[in-house]
PQR file with spaces between the fields and no chain letter, atoms N, CA, C, O and H, PARSE charges and radii, in Angstrom:
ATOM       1  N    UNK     1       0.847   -1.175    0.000 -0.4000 1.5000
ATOM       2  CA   UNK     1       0.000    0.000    0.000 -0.0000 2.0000
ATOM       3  C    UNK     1       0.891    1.237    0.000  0.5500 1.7000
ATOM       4  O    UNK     1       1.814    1.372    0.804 -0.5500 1.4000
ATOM       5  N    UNK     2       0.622    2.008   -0.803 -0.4000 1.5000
ATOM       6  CA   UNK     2       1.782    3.485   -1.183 -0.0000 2.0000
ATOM       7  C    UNK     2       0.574    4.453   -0.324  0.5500 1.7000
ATOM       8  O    UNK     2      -0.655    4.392   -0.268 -0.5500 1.4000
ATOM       9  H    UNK     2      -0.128    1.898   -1.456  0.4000 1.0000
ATOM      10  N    UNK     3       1.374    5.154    0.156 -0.4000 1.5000
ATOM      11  CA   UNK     3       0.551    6.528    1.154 -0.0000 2.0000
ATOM      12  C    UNK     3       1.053    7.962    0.273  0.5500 1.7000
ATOM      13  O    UNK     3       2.240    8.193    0.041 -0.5500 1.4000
ATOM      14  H    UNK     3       2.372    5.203    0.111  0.4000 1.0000
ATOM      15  N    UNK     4      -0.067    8.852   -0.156 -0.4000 1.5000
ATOM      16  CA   UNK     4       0.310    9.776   -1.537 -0.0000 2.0000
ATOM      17  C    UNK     4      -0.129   11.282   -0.575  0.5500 1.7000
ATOM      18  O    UNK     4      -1.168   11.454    0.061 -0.5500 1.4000
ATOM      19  H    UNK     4      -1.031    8.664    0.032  0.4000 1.0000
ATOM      20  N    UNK     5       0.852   12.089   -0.706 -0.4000 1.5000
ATOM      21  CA   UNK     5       0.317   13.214   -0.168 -0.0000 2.0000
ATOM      22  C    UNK     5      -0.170   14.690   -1.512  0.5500 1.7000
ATOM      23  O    UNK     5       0.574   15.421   -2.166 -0.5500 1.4000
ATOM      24  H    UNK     5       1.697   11.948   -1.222  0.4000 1.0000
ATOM      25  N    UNK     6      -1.156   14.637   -1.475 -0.4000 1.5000
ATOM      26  CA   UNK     6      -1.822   15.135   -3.065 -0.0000 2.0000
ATOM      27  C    UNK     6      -1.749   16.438   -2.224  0.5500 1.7000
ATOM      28  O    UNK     6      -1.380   16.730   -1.086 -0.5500 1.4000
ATOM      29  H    UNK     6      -1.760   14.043   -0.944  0.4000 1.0000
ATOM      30  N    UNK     7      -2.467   17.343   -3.708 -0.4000 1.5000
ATOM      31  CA   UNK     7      -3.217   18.057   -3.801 -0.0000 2.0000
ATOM      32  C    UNK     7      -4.549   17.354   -4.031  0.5500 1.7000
ATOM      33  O    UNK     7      -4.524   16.143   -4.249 -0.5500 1.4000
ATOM      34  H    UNK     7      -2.767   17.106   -4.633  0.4000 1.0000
ATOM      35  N    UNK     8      -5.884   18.104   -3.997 -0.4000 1.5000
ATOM      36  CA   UNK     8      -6.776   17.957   -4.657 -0.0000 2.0000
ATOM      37  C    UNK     8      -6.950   17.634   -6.386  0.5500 1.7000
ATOM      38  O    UNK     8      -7.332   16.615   -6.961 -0.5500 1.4000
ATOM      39  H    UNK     8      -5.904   19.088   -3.820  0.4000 1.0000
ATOM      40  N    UNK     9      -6.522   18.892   -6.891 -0.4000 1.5000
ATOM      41  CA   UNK     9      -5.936   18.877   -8.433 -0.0000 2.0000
ATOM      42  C    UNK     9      -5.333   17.984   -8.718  0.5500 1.7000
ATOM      43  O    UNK     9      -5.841   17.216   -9.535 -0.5500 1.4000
ATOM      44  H    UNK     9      -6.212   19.721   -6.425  0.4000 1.0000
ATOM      45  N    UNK    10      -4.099   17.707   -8.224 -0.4000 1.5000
ATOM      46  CA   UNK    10      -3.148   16.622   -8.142 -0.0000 2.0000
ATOM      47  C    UNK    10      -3.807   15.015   -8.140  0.5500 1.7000
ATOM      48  O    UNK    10      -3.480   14.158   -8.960 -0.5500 1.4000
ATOM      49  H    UNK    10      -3.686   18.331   -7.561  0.4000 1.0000
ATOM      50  N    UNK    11      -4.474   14.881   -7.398 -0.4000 1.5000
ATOM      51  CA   UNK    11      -5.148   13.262   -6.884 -0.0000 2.0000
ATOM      52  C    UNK    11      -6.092   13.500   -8.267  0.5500 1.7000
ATOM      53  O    UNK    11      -5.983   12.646   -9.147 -0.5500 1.4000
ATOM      54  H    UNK    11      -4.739   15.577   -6.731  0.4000 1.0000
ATOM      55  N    UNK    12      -6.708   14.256   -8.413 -0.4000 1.5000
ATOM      56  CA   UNK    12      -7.832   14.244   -9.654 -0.0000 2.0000
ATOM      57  C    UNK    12      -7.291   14.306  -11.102  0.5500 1.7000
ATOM      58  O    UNK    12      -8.002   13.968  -12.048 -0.5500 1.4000
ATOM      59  H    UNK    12      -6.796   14.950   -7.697  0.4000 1.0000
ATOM      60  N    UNK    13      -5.812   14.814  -11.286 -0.4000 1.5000
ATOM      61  CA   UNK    13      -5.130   14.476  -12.444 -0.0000 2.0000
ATOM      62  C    UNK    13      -4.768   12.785  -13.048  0.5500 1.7000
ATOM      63  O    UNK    13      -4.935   12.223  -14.131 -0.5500 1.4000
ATOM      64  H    UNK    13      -5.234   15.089  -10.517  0.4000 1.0000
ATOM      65  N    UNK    14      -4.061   12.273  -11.396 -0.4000 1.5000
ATOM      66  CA   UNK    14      -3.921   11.077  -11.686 -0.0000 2.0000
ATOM      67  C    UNK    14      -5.075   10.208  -11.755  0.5500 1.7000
ATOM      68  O    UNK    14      -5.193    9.403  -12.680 -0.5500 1.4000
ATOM      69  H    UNK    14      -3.926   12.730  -10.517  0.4000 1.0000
ATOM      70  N    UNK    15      -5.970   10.324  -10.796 -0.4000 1.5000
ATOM      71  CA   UNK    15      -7.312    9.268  -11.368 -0.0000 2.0000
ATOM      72  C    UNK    15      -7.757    9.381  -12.316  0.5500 1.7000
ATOM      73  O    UNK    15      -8.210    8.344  -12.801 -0.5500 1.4000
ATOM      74  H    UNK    15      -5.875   10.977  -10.045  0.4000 1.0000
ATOM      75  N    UNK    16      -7.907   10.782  -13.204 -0.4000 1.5000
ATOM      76  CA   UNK    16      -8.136   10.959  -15.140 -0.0000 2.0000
ATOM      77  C    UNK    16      -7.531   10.230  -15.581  0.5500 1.7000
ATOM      78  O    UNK    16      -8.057    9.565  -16.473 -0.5500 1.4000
ATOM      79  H    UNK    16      -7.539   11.624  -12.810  0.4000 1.0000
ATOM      80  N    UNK    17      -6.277    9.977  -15.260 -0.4000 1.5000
ATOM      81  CA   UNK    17      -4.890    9.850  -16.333 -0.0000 2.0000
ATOM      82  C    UNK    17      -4.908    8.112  -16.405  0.5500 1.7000
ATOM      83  O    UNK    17      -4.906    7.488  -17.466 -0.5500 1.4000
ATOM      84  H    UNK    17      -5.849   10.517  -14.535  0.4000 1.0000
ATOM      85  N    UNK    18      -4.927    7.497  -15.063 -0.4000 1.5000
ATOM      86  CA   UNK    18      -5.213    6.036  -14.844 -0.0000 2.0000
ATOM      87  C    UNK    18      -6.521    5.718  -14.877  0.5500 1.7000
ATOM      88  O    UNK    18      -6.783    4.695  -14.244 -0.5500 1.4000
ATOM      89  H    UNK    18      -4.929    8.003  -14.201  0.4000 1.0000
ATOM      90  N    UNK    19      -7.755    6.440  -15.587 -0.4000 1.5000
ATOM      91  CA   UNK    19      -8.800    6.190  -15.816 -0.0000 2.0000
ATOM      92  C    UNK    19      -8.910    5.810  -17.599  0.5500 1.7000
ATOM      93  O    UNK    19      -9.347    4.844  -18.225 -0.5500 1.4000
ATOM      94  H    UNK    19      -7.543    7.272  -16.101  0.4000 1.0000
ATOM      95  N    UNK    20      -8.334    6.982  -17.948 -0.4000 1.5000
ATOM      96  CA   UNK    20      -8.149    7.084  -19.452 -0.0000 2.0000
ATOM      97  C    UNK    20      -7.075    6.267  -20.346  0.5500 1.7000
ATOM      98  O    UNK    20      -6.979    6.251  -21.573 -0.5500 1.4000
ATOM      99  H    UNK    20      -7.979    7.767  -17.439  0.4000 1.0000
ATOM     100  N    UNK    21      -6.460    5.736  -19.580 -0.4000 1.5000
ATOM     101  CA   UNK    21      -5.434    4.608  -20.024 -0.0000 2.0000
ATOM     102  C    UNK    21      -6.187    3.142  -20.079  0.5500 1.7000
ATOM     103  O    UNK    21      -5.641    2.272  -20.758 -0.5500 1.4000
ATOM     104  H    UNK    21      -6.538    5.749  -18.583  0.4000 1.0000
ATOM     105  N    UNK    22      -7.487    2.811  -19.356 -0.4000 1.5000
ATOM     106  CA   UNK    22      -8.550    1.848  -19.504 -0.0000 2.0000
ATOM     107  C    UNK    22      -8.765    1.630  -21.004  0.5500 1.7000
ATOM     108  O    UNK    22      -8.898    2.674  -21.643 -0.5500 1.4000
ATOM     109  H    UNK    22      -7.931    3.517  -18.804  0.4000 1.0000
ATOM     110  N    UNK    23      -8.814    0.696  -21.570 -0.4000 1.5000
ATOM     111  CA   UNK    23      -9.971    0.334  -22.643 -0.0000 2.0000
ATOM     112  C    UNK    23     -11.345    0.713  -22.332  0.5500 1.7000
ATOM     113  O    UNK    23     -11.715    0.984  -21.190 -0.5500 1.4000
ATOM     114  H    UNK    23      -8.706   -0.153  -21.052  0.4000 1.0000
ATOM     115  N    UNK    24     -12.365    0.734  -23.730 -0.4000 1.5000
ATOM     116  CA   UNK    24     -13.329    1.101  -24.100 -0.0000 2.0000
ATOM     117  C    UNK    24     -14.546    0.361  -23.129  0.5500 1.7000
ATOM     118  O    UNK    24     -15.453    1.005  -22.602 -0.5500 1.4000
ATOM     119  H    UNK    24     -12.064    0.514  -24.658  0.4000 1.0000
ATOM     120  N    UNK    25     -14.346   -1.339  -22.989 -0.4000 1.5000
ATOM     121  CA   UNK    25     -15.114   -2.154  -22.316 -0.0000 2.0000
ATOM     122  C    UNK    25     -14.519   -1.797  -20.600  0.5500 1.7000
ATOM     123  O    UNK    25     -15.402   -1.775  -19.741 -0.5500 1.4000
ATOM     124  H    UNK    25     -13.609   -1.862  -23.416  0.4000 1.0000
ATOM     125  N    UNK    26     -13.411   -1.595  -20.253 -0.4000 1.5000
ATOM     126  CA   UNK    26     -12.860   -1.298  -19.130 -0.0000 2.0000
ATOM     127  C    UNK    26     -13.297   -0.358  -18.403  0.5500 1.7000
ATOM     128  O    UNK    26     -13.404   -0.312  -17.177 -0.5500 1.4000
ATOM     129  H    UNK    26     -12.695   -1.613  -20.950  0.4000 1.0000
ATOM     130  N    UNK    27     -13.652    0.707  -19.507 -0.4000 1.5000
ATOM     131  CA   UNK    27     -14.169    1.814  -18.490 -0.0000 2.0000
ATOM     132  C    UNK    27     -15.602    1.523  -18.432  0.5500 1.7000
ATOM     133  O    UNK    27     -16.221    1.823  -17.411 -0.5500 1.4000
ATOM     134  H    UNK    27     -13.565    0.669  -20.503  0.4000 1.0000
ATOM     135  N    UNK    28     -16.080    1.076  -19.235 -0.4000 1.5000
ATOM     136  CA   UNK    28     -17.862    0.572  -19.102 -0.0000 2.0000
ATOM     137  C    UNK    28     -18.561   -0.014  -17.721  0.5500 1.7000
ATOM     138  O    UNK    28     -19.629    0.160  -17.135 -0.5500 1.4000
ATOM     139  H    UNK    28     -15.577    0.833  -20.064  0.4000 1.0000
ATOM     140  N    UNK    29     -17.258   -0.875  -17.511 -0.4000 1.5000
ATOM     141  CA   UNK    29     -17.292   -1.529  -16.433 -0.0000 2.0000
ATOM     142  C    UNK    29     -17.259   -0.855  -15.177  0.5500 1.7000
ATOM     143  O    UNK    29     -18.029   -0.933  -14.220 -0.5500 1.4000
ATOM     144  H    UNK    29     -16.390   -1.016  -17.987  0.4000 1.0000
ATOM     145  N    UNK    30     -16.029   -0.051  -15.386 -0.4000 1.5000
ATOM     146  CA   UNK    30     -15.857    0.513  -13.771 -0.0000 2.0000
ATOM     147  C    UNK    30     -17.161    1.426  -13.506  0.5500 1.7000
ATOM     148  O    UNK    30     -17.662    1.636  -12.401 -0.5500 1.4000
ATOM     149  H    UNK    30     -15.403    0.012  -16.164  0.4000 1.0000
ATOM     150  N    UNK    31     -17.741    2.073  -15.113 -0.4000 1.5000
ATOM     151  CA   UNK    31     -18.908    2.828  -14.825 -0.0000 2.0000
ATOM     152  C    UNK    31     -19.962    2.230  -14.140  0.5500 1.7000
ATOM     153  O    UNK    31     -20.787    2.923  -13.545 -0.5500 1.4000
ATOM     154  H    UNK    31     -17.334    1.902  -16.010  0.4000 1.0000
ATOM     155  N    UNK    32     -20.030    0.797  -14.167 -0.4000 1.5000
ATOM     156  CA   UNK    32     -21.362    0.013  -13.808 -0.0000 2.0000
ATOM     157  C    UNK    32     -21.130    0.021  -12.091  0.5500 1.7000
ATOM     158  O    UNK    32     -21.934    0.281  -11.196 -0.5500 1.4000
ATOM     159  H    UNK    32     -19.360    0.234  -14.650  0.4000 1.0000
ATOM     160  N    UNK    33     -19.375   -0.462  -12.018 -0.4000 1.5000
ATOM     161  CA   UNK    33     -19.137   -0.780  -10.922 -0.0000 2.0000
ATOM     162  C    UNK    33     -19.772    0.689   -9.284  0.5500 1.7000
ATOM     163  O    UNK    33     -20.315    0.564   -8.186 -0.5500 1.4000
ATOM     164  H    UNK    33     -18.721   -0.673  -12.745  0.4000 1.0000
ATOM     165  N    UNK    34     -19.126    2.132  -10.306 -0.4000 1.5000
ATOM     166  CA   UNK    34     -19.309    3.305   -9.938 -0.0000 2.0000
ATOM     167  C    UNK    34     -21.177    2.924   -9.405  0.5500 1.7000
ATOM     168  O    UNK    34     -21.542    2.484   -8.315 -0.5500 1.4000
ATOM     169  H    UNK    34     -18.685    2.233  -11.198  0.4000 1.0000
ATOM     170  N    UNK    35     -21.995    3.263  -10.539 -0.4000 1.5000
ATOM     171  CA   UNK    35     -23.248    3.031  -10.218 -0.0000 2.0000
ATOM     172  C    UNK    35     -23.662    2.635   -9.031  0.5500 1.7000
ATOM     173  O    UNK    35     -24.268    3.354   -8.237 -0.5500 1.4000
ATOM     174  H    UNK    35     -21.699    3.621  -11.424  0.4000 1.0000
ATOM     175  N    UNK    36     -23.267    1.145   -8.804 -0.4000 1.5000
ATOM     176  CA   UNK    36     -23.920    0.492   -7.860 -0.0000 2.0000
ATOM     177  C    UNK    36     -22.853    1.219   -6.493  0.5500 1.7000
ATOM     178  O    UNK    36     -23.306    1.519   -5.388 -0.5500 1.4000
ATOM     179  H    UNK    36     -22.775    0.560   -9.449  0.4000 1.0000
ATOM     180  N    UNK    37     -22.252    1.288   -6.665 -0.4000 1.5000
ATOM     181  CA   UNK    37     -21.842    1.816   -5.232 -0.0000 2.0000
ATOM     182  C    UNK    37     -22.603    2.746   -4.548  0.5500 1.7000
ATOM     183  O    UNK    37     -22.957    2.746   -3.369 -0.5500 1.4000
ATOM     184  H    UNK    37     -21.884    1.045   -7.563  0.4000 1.0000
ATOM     185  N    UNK    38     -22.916    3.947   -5.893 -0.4000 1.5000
ATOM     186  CA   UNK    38     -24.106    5.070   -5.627 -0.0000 2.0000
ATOM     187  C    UNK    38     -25.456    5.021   -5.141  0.5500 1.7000
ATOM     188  O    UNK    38     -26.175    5.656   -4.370 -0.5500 1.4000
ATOM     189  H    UNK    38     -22.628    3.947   -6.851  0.4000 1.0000
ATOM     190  N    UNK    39     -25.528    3.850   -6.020 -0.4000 1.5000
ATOM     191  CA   UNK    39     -26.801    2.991   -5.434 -0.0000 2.0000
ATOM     192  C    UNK    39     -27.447    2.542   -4.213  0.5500 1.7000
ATOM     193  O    UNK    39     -28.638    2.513   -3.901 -0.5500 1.4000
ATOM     194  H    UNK    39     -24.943    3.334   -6.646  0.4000 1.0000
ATOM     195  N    UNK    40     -26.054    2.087   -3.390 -0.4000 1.5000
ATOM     196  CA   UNK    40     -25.888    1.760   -1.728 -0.0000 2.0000
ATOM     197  C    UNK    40     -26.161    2.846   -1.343  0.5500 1.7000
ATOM     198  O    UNK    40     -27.247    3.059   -0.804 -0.5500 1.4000
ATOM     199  H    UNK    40     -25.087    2.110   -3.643  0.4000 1.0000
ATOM     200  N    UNK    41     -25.103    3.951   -1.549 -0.4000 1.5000
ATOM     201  CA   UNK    41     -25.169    5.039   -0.758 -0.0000 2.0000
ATOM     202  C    UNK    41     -26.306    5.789    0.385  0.5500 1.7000
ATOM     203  O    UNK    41     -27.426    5.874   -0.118 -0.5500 1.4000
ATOM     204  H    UNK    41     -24.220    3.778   -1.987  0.4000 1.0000
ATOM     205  N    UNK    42     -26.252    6.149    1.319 -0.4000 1.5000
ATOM     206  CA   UNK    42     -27.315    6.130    2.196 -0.0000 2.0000
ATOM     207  C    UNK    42     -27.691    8.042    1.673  0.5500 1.7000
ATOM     208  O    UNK    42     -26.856    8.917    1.446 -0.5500 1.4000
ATOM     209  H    UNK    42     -25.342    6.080    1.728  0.4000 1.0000
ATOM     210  N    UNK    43     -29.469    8.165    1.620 -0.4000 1.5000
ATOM     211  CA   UNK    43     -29.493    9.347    1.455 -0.0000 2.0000
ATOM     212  C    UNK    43     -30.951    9.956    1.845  0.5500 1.7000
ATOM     213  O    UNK    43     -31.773    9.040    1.809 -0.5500 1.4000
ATOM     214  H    UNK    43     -30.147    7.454    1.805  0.4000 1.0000
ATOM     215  N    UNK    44     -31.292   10.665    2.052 -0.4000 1.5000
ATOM     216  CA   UNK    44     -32.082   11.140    3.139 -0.0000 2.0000
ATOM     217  C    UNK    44     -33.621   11.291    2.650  0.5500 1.7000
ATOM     218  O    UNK    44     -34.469   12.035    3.142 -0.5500 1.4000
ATOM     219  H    UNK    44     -30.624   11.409    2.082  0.4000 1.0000
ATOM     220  N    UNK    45     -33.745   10.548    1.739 -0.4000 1.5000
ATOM     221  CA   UNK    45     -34.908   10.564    1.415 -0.0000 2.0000
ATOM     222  C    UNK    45     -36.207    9.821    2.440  0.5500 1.7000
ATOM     223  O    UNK    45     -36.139    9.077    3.419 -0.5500 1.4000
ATOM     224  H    UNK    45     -33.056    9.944    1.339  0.4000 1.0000
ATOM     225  N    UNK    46     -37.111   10.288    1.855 -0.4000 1.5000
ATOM     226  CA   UNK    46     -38.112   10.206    2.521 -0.0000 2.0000
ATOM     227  C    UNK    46     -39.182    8.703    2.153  0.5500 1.7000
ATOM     228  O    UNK    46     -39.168    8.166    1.046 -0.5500 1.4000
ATOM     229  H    UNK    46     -37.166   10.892    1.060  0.4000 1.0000
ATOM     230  N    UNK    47     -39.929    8.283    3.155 -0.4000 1.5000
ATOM     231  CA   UNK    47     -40.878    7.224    2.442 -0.0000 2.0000
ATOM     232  C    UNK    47     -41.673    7.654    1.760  0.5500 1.7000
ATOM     233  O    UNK    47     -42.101    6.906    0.882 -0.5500 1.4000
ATOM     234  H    UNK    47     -39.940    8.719    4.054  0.4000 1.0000
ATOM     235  N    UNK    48     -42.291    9.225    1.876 -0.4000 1.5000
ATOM     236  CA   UNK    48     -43.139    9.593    0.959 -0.0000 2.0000
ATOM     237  C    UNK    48     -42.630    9.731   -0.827  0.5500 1.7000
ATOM     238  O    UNK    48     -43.353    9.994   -1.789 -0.5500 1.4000
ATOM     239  H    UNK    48     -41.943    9.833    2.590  0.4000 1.0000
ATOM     240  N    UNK    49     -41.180    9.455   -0.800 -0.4000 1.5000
ATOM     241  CA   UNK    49     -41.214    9.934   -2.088 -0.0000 2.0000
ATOM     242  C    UNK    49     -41.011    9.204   -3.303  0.5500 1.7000
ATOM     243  O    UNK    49     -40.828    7.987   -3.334 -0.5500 1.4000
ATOM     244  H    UNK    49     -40.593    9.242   -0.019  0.4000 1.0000
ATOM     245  N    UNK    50     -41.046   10.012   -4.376 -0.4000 1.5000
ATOM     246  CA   UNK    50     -42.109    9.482   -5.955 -0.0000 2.0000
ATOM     247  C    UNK    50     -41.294    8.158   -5.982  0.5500 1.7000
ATOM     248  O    UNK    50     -42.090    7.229   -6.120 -0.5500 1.4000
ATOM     249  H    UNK    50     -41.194   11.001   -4.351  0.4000 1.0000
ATOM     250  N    UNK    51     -39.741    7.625   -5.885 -0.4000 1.5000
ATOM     251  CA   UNK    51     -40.226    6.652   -6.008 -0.0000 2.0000
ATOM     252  C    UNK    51     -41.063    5.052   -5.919  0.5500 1.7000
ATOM     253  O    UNK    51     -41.187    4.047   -6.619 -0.5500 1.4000
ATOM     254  H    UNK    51     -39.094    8.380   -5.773  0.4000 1.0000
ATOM     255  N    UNK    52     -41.571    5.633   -4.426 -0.4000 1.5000
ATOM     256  CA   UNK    52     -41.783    4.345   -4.072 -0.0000 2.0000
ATOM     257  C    UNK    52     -43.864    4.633   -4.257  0.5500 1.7000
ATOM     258  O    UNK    52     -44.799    4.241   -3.559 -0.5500 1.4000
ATOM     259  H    UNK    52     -41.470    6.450   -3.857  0.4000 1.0000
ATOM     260  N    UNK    53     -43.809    5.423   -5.450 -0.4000 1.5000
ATOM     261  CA   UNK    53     -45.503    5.470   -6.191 -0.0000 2.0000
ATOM     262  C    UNK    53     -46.116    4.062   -6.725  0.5500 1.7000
ATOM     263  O    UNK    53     -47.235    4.055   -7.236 -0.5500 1.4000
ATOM     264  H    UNK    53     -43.050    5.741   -6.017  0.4000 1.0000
ATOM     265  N    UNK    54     -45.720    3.444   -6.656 -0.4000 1.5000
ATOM     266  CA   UNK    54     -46.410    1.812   -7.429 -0.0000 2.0000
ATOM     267  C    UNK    54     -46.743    1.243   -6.376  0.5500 1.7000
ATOM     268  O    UNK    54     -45.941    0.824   -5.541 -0.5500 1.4000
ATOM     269  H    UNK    54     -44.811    3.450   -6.240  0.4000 1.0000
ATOM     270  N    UNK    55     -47.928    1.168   -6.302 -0.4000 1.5000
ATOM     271  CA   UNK    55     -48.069    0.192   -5.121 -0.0000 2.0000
ATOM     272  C    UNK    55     -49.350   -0.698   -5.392  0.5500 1.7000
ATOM     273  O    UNK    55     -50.379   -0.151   -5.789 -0.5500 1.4000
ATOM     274  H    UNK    55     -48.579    1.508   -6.981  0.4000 1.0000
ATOM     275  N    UNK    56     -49.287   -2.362   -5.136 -0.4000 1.5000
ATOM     276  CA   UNK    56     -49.865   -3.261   -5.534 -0.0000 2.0000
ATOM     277  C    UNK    56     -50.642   -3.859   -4.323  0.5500 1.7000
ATOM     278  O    UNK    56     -50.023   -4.302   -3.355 -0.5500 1.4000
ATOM     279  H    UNK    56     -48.451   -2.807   -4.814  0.4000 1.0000
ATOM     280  N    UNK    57     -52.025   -3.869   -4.386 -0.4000 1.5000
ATOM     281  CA   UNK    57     -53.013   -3.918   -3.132 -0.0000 2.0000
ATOM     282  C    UNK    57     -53.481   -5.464   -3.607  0.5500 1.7000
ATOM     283  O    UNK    57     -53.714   -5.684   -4.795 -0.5500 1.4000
ATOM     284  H    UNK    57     -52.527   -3.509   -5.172  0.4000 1.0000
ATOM     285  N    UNK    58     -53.605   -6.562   -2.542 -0.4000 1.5000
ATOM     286  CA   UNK    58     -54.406   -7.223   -2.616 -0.0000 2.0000
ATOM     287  C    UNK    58     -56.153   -7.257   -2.369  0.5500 1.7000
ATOM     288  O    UNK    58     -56.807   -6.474   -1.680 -0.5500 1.4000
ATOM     289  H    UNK    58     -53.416   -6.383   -1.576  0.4000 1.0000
ATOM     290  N    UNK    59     -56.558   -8.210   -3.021 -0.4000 1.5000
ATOM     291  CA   UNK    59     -57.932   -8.087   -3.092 -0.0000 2.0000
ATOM     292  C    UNK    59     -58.075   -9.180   -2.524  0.5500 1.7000
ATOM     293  O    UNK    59     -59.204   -9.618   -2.302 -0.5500 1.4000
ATOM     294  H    UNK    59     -56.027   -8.847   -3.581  0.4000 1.0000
């Protein structure tokens, strides 16, 4: 494990730079991977909201 003392600018140059050196399917991937992480993410929404509008009632 390497310990990096950045800048901001700096840390965001190199993750472009080792992002963009990926292949075409490579970066597709990490995009999917990105997604779902976002996905987890905890966020302050509410139960009232739009998306949880579908709702299926038994009869």
């Amino acid at each position: 494990m390497e310990i990096r003392f950045l800048t901001k600018e700096e840390s965001n140059a190199i993750r472009q730079e080792e992002f963009l050196k990926l292949s075409g399917s490579e970066r597709m991937i990490a995009f999917f991977k990105l997604s779902r992480r976002i996905a987890k993410f905890p966020t302050n929404n509410s139960s009232d909201s739009k998306e949880n509008n579908f709702i299926l009632k038994k009869k």
